[in-house]
N, C-alpha and C positions, 0 to 999 in steps of 0.2 A: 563448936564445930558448925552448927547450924547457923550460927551470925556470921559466919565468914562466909559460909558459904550463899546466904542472903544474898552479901555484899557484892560477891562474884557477878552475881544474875545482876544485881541492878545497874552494874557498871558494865555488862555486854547488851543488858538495853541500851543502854546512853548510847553506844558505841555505833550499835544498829539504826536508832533513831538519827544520828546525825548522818549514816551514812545515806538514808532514805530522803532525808532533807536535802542532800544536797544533791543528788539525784532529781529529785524534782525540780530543784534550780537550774540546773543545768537541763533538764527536758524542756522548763518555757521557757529561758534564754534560746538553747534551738528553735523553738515555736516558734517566735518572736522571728527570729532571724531566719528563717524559712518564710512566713509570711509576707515580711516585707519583699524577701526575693522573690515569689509568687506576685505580690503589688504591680512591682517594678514592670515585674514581662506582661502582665495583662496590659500596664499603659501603653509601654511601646509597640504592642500586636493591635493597637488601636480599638480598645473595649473601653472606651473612657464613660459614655453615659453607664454601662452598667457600674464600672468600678467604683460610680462617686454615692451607691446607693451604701452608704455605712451604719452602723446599728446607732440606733436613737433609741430615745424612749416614749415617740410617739405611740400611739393605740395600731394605725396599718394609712399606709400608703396613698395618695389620690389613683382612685383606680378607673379607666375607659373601657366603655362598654358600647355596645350597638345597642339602638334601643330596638325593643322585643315589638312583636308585631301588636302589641296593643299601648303602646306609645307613639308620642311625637316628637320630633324635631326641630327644634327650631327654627325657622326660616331666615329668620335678621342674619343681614350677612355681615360676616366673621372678617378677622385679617389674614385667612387663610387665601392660599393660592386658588381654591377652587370655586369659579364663577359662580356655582350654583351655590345659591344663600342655604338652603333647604339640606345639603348635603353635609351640614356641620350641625354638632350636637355643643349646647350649653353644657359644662361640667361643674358641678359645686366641689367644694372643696372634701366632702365625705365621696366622690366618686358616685352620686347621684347623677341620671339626667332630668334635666329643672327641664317641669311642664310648662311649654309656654304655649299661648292662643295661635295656634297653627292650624296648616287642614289636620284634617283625622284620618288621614290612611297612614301606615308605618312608612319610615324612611328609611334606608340603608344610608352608614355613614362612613364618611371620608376619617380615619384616624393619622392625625397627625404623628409625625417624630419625636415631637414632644411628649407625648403619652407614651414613653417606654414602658414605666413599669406598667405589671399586670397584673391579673388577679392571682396568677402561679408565681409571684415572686412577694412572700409575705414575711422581711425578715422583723424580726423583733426586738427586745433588748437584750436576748440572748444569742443575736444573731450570728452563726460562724464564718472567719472568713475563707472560708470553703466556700460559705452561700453565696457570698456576693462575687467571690472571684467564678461563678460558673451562670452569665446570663444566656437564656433560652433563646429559641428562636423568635416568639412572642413579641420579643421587645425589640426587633429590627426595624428599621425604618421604612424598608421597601414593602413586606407584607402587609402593613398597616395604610400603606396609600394609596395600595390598588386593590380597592374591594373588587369580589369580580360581579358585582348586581351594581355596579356605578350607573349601568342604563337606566334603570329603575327608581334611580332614588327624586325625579322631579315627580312630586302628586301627581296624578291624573285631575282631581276636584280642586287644584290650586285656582284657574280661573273663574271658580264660583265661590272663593271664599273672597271678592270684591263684591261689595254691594250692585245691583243693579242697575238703583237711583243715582249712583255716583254720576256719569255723565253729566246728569241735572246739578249737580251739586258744584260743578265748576263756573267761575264767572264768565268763561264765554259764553255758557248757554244762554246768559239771560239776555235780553235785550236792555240796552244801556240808554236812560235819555238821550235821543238823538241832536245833533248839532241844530237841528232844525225843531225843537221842538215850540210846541204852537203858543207857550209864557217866553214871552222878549225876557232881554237879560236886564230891563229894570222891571220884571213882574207883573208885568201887563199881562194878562187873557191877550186873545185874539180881538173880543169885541170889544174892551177896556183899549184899549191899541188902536183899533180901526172905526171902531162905530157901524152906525147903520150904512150900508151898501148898498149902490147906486149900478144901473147899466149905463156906460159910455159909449157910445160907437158900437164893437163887438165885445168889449170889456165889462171887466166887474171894476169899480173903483169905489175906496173909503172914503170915509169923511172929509179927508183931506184931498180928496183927488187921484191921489195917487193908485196907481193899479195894484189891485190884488186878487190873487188866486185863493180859493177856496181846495184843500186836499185832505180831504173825510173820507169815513169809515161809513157806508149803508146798514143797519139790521137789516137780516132776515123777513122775514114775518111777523109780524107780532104776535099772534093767535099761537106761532109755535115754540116761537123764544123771548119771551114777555124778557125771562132772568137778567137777560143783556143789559135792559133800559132801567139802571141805576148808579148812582153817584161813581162807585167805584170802579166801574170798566170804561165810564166816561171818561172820568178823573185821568184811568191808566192810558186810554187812546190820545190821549191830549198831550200828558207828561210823560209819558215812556214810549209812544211812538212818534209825537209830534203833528200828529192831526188838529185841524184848525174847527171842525164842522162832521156834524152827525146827521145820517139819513133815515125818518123813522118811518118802515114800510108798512105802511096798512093795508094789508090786502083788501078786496071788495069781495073775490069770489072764494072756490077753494076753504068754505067756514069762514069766509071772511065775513068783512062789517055787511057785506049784501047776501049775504050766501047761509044763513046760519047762523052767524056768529053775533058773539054778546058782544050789542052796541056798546054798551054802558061801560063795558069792560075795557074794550078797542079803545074809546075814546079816554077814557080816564088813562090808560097806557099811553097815550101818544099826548095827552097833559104833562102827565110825567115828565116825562124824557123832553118836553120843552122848557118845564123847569128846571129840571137840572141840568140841561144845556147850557140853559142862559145861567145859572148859580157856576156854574164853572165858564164860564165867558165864552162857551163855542158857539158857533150858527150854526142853525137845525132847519132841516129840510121837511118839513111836512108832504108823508106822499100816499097820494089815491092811487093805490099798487093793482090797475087793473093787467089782466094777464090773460087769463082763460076767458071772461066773457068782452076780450076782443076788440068792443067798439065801444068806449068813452059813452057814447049815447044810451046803452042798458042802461047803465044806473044814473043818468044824468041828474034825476028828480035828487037824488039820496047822495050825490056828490054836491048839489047847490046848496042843500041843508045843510051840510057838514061845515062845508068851506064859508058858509055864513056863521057858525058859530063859532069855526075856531078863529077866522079873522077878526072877530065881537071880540073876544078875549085877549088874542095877542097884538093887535093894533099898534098897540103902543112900545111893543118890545123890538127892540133894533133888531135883532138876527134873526127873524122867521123867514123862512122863505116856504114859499105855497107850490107843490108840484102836483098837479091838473088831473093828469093822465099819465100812467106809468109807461104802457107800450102797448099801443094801437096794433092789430096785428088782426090777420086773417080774411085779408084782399079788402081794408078799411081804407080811402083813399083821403088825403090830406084834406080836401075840401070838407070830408065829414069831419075830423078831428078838428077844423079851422072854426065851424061853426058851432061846437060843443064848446070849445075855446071861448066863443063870444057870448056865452050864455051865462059860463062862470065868472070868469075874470070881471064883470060888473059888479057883480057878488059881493067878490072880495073888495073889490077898489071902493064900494060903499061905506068901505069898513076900516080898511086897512090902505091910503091912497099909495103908499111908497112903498110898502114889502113885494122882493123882486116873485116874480109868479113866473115858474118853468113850464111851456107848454110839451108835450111827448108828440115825435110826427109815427107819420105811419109804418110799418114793417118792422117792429120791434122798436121803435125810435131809431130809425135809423136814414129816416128821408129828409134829413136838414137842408139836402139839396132841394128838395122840392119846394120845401117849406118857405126857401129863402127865396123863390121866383113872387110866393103871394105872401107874404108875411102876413100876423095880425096890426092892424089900423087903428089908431086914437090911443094908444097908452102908452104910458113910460114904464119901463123895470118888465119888460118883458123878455125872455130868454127861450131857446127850444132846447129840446133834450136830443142826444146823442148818448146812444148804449153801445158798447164794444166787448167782444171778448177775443182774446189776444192768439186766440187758437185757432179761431176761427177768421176773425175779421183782419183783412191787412193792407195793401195799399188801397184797394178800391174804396176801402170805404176811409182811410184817410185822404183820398182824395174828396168824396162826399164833403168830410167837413170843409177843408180846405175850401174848394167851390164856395160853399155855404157861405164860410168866413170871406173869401174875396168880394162878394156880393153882399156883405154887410150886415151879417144876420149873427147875433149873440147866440153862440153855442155855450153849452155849459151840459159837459157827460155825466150824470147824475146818476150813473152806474156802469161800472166796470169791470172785465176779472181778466184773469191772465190764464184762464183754460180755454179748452172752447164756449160755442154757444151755448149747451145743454148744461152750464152751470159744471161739469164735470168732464173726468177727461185730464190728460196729461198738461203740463203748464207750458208756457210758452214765452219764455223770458224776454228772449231777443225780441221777437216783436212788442212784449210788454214794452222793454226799454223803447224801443221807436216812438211807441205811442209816447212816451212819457215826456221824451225830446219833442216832438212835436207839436203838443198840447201847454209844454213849456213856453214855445217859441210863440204860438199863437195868445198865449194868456188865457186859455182855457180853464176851468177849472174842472174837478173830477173825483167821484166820490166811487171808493171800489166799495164791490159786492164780494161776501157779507162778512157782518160781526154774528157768529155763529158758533157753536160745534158740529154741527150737522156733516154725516158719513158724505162729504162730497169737497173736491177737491177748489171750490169756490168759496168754502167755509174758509175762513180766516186760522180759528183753532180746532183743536184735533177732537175728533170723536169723544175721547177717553179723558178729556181734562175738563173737568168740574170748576172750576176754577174763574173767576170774574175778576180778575187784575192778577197784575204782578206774574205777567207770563214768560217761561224760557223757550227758549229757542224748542225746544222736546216738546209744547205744548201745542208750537203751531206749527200750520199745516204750510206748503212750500208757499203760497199765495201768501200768505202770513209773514212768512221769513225774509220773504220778497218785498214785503209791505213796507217793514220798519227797515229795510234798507235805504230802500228808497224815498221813503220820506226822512232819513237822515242823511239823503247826499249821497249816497253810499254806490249809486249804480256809475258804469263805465259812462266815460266823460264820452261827446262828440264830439268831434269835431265840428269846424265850419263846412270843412269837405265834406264832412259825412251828413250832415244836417241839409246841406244844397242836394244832396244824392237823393237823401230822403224826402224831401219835396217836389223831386223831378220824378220821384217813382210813385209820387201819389199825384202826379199832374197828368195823366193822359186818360180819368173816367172820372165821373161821377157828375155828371152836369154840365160839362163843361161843353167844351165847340168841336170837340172830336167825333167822327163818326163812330158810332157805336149799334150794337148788332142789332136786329129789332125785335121785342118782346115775341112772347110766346105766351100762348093762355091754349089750354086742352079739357078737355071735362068729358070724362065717361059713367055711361052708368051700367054696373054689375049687378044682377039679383037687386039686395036692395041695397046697395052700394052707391054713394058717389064718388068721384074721385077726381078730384082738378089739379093741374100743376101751371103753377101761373107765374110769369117771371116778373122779381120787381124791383130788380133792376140789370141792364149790360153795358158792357165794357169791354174796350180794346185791350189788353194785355201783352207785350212783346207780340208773340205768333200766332198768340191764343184771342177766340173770341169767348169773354165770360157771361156768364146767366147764371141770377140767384134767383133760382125755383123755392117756391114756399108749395107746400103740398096740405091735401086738406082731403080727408074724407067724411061724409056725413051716411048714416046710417037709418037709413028709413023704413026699416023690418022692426018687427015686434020680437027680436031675439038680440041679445049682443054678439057681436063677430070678433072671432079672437085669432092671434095669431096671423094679421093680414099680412098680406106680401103683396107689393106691385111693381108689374116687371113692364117696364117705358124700352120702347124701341126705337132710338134717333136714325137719320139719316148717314150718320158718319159715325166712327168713333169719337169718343169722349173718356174724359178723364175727371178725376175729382179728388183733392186731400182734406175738403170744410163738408163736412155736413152736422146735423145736429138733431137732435132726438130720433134717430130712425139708426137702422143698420144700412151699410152700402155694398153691393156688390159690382163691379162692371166689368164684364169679357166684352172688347171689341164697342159695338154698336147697342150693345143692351145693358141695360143699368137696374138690378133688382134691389128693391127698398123693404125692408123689413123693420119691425117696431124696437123702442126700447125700452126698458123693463114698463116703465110708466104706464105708455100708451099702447101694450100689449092687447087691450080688448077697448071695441069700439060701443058705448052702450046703445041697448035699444032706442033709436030717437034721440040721440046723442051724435057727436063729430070729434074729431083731433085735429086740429089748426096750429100745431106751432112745429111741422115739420118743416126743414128747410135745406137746401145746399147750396155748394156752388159748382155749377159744372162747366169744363171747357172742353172747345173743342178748336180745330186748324179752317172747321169752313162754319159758316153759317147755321145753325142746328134750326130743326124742324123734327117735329114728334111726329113718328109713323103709327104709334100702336102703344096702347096701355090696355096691361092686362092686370084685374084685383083677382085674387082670393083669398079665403077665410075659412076659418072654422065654426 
């Protein structure tokens, strides 16, 4: 009875078991086919990027993320639509963002459509399709392409993470050996090229005859910028700017070789720099750099020593030239300078019979007119100096040389700038360029001032550059930049029309057969003040009659006076755009002078002589009334 009845039980399990089994067949047959009809409407309702998300058995997802405010962004721009490089994030394939060398403030970022999935959608390998048939709003394509902080996401510090120096570091900054520079295209130097040079006529001519122009760089001072005078800034003014000829200034006063300063030093310096002139093939200008003590004749004894020794030495070397007297100045008149002239130049011709020898005329060098009614007598390779500054000086005194030049007399500008006269002060292109064409057309040649860094806009290089060759554009100063243009060709062509203009607007002063207005000389005395305003020279101008007053006060009190002012009362009004070391003021008929930084105190028993202007007026001017005071 109990086996049968066993038997009962285990054949209504079997019966149960099979009924369960197929019960469950038939539930995931339905599954199965519910699913896929679930499939099907998500595609057609157009959920396609979520529906294609299916179970793998990867580990989870590439997941997008903003980076948090102590990340960066990338900047390298993407293939995304949106211009700003900075507003798309690198993504690794774990759903990192890759640190890359960016600025450092956080970025808000642009999520593309592509980054649908998200960190809320993490199916698995047991993923249901329940999960995947229900995607979030997360993974739309509009939410994620309009941050609302999109103002925000360009750095503020992006324009400081380029270097500073970068400008420098592009090749237009630098200056490019010029077309023109001073080694010909088979290797030659200039002096290798040309030899020793001769005066023709008003000319400089080579060995050959043929004419040529000298266009050099002047130093400074030596006493303040020795650094300059060595192989490599020579080397660089030769080969990267194209100058032919160096000017080595030796001061006299100011700690110069007569004033203080260490002979033995000064002169071993300006050895130098004639050797390694001549070891690099340029001509070098030897010069007695008088300035402040005015008249050639102070130190005549201690200028005839010199110029005997250094002619003893370089006698024999082609490119020396010997310049006399730097610039005669503070009512010194040419006959004095004429006969200091005749005292040295024996000196030299002792020595040295053929090196050409630059005399300076009086008013700054700037009386070549004068000079050329008396010339000096019995020598060959003689030359006058002419100084310009391009701010200051403009047709009259191209007309000066002109004159000069018509009447036969070898000019050669042995210093130049394209500020005004005070060495400083705004530059003055356009007139630089005239002069340039000018001094072209005549054969002139012309050494600007200076090879420097010195804080003044006549300095060639900039304050802030250390530096002795190999200079860009960043290092020098507009005078500088100006420089190597122009001695590479580089400046606005002229015309012949314009060239005929420019000699017809330097044809009506300077010596010529024009009536012109007649000087003025004034001198008062204050306490213990002098004060002279002395004209040296005028000219007709269009409507204008012009006077260049040089001013000079000397001081014969046992106190210094500081702070002077003088206030000049003409007969008419006047007008004035040139003046140079002083301040200007003019209402109407009165013209008040004030100092500049320099010559702010006048010492006890001491003077300042290198004031000067230009002033015009419509009639004839006459000085009613100078008034000084001081502190």
């Amino acid at each position: 009875m109990s086996k049968k009845k066993q038997y009962k039980m285990d054949k209504t399990s079997r019966i149960l078991l099979a009924a369960l089994i197929t019960m469950a067949l038939i539930a995931i047959v339905l599954g199965v086919l519910l699913w896929k009809a679930n499939s099907k409407n998500n595609k057609s309702a157009g959920k396609g990027p979520a529906a294609t998300v299916t179970p793998t058995t990867e580990a989870e997802p590439t997941e997008t993320k903003k980076p948090t405010a102590t990340e960066a962004a990338d900047p390298t721009p993407t293939d995304s639509a949106e211009p700003t490089p900075t507003e798309i994030a690198s993504i690794t394939p774990t759903g990192e963002v890759t640190p890359e060398v960016t600025p450092t403030e956080a970025v808000e970022e642009n999520l593309t459509p592509t980054a649908a999935p998200t960190a809320e959608a993490t199916p698995t390998a047991e993923a249901t399709p329940t999960t995947a048939a229900t995607p979030t709003a997360a993974t739309t394509p509009t939410t994620a392409a309009t941050p609302t902080t999109a103002p925000t996401a360009t750095p503020t510090s992006a324009p400081t993470a380029t270097p500073t120096s970068a400008p420098t570091a592009t090749p237009t900054n630098a200056p490019t050996p010029t077309p023109t520079t001073a080694v010909s295209k088979g290797g030659k130097t200039p002096v290798a090229e040309h030899g020793r040079l001769s005066v023709k006529g008003t000319k400089i001519v080579d060995k050959n005859g043929k004419e040529y122009q000298l266009k050099g760089v002047s130093t400074h001072g030596l006493q303040w910028f020795p650094q300059f005078v060595c192989k490599e800034t020579f080397q660089c003014i030769r080969d990267e700017w194209g100058a032919n000829a160096v000017r080595l200034a030796m001061y006299t006063d100011e700690n110069g070789y007569c004033a203080g300063g260490d002979k033995a030093a000064l002169k071993k310096l300006v050895k130098d720099g004639v050797h390694i002139a001549s070891d690099l093939g340029l001509y070098v200008i030897i010069d007695w750099h008088i300035l402040h003590d005015y008249d050639p004749n102070t130190n005549k004894a201690e200028a005839i020593k010199f110029f005997d020794e250094m002619s003893k030495e370089f006698s024999g070397y082609e490119n020396v030239f010997y310049e006399i007297c730097n610039e005669p100045n503070g009512g010194v008149s040419w006959s004095t300078v004429k006969k200091y002239a005749e005292e040295v130049i024996p000196v030299i011709r002792k020595n040295d019979p053929k090196g050409i020898i630059i005399v300076g005329t009086p008013t700054w060098s700037q009386d070549v007119d004068i000079a050329a009614k008396d010339p000096i007598k019995g020598y060959d390779n003689i030359m006058y100096a002419l100084h310009f500054y391009a701010g200051t000086h403009k047709d009259n005194l191209r007309s000066k040389m002109k004159t000069a030049i018509e009447l036969g007399l070898p000019v050669f500008v042995s210093e130049y700038g394209i500020c005004d006269a005070s060495g400083n002060g705004a530059c003055n292109e356009t007139e630089a360029n005239k002069w340039v064409a000018m001094m072209d057309k005549y054969g002139v040649s012309y050494m600007i001032w200076n090879l420097a860094n010195k804080n003044e806009s006549s300095s060639l290089i900039k304050q802030n550059c250390k530096k002795l060759s190999g200079f860009t554009e960043a290092d020098l100063n507009q005078e500088g930049r100006w420089l190597v243009k122009m001695l590479g060709g580089q400046l606005p062509k002229m015309t012949e029309e314009d060239l005929k203009k420019l000699e017809d607007d330097a044809g009506g002063s300077g010596g010529g057969d024009v009536a012109v207005p007649d000087g003025i000389e004034k001198t008062v005395k204050s306490g213990s003040a002098i004060v002279s305003l002395t004209t040296s020279n005028t000219w007709n101008e269009t409507a204008y009659k012009c006077y260049q007053f040089g001013v000079t006060i000397e001081n014969e009190g046992s106190k210094p006076m500081s702070d002077w002012k003088i206030v000049v009362t003409f007969n008419s009004e006047v007008k004035t755009d040139n003046f140079w070391c002083c301040g200007v003021e003019i209402k109407g008929k009165v013209m008040t002078l004030t100092p500049a930084d320099f010559n702010r105190t006048v010492a006890a028993g001491g003077n300042t002589m290198d004031i000067g202007l230009i002033v015009q007026s419509k009639s004839l001017l006459k000085i009613e009334k100078i008034e000084f005071s001081s502190k």
